[in-house]
C-alpha positions in Angstrom: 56.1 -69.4 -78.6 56.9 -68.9 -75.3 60.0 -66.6 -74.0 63.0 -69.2 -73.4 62.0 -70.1 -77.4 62.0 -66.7 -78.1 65.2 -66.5 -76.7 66.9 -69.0 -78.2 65.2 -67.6 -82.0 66.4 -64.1 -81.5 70.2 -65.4 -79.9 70.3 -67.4 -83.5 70.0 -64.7 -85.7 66.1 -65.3 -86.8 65.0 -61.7 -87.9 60.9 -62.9 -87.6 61.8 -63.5 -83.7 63.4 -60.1 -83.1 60.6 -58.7 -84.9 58.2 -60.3 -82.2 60.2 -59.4 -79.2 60.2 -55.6 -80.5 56.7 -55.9 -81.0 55.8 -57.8 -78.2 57.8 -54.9 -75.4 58.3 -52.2 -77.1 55.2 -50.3 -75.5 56.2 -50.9 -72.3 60.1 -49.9 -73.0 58.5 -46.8 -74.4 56.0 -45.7 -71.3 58.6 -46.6 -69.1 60.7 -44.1 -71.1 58.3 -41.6 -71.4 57.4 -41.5 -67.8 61.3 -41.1 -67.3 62.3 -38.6 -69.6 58.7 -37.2 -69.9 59.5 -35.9 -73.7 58.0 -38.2 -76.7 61.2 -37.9 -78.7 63.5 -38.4 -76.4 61.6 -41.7 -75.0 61.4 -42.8 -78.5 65.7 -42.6 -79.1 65.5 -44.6 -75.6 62.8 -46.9 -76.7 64.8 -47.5 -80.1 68.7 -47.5 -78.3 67.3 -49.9 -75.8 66.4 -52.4 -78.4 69.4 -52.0 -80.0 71.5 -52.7 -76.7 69.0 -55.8 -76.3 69.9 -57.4 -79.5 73.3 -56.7 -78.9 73.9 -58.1 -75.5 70.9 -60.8 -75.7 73.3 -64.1 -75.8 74.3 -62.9 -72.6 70.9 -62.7 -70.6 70.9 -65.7 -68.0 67.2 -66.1 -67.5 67.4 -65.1 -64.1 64.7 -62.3 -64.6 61.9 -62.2 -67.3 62.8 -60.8 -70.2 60.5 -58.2 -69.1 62.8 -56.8 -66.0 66.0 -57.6 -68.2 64.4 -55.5 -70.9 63.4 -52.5 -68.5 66.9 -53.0 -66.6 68.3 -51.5 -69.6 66.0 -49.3 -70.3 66.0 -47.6 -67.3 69.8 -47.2 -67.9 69.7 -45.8 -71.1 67.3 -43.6 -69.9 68.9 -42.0 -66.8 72.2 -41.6 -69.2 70.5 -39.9 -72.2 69.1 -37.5 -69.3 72.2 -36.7 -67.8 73.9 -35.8 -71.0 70.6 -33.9 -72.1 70.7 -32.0 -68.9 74.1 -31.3 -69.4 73.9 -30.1 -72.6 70.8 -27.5 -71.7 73.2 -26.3 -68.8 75.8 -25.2 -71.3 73.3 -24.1 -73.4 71.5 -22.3 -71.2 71.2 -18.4 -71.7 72.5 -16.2 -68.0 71.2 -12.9 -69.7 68.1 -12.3 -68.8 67.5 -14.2 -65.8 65.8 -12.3 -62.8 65.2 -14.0 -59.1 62.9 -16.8 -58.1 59.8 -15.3 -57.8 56.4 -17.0 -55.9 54.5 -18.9 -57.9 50.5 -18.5 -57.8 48.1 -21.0 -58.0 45.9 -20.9 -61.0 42.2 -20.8 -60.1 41.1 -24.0 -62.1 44.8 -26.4 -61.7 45.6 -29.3 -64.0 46.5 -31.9 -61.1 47.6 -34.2 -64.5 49.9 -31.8 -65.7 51.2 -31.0 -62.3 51.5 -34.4 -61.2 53.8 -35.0 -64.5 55.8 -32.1 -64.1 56.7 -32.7 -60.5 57.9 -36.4 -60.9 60.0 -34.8 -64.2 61.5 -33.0 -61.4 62.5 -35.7 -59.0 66.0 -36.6 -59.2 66.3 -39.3 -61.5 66.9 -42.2 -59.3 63.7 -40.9 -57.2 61.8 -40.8 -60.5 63.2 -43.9 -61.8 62.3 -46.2 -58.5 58.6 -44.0 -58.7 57.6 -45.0 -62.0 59.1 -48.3 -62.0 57.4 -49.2 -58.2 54.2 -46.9 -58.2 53.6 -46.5 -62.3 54.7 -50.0 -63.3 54.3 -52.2 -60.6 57.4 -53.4 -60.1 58.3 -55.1 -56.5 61.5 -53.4 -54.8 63.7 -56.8 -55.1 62.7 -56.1 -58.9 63.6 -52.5 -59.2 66.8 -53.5 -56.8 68.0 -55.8 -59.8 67.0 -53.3 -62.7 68.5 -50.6 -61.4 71.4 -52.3 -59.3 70.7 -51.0 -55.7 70.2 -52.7 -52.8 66.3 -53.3 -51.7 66.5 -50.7 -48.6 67.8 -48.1 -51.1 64.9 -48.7 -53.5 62.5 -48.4 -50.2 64.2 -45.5 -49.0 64.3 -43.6 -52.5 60.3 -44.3 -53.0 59.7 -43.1 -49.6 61.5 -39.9 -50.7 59.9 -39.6 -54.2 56.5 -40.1 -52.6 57.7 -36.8 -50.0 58.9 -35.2 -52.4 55.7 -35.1 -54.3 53.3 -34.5 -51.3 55.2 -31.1 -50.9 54.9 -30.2 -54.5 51.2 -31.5 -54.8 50.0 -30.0 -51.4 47.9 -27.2 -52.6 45.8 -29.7 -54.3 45.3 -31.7 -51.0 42.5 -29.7 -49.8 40.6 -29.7 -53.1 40.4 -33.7 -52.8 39.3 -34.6 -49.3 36.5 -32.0 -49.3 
């Protein structure tokens, strides 16, 4: 069956077609989520509210975009507003006793440049890490993420170029490691 069938199925009520869109995106929704929130549990309530929001506002997808990029649009956005209100709540929950100053950080002798590499795009701002994982993790083009995520192309451009700084000064003790 191909999508605009699919469609069509899943806009008519047919429970055997949303069962094969689910199956059919849902791990892609769920890296995308992951990569974004970079907690399994939390990218699984976005994988799961994202479908939800899809079978709630599917008679009103125009076929303009895949299903694909209309899928990810909302992901993305549940994503970035399940963050915000997680990261709001850890600020109120957040202890001040104890706290002592910012202290240098030393290298380990062996690194993980994995685990590093994931923590430092967790700490991107969220519409750098959204437009890095969606252009440089996903593949999307920038007139993609521009619809997904409801910027303008140059603003996609600009935030990647950014992202991509952002994460050559976090990284950069690993630089010389790699080129010798």
């Amino acid at each position: 069956m191909d999508e605009g069938e699919l469609i069509d199925r899943v806009v008519a009520g047919d429970a055997a077609a949303e069962r094969a869109m689910y199956d059919a995106y849902v791990d892609r929704v769920y890296r995308l989520a992951y990569r974004l929130a970079g907690d399994d549990d939390l990218a699984r309530d976005i994988t799961q509210d994202t479908f939800i929001r899809a079978f709630d506002r599917i008679a009103t997808f125009r076929r303009q975009s895949s299903l694909a990029t209309w899928l990810h649009t909302i992901g993305v956005s549940v994503a970035l507003n399940r963050m915000q209100t997680v990261k709001r709540r850890y600020a109120r929950e957040a202890p001040l006793d104890g706290i002592t100053e910012p202290s240098v950080t030393t290298r380990l002798a062996e690194p993980d440049l994995k685990q590093r590499l994931a923590t430092s795009i967790d700490a991107l701002a969220p519409g750098y890490r959204a437009v890095f994982v969606l252009h440089d993790v996903e593949g999307f083009t920038h007139e993609e993420i521009g619809e997904a995520l409801g910027i303008e192309i140059g603003t996609s451009k600009a935030q990647l170029f950014r992202a991509r700084a952002k994460l050559r000064v976090a990284l950069a003790d690993f630089a010389g490691e790699w080129l010798s």
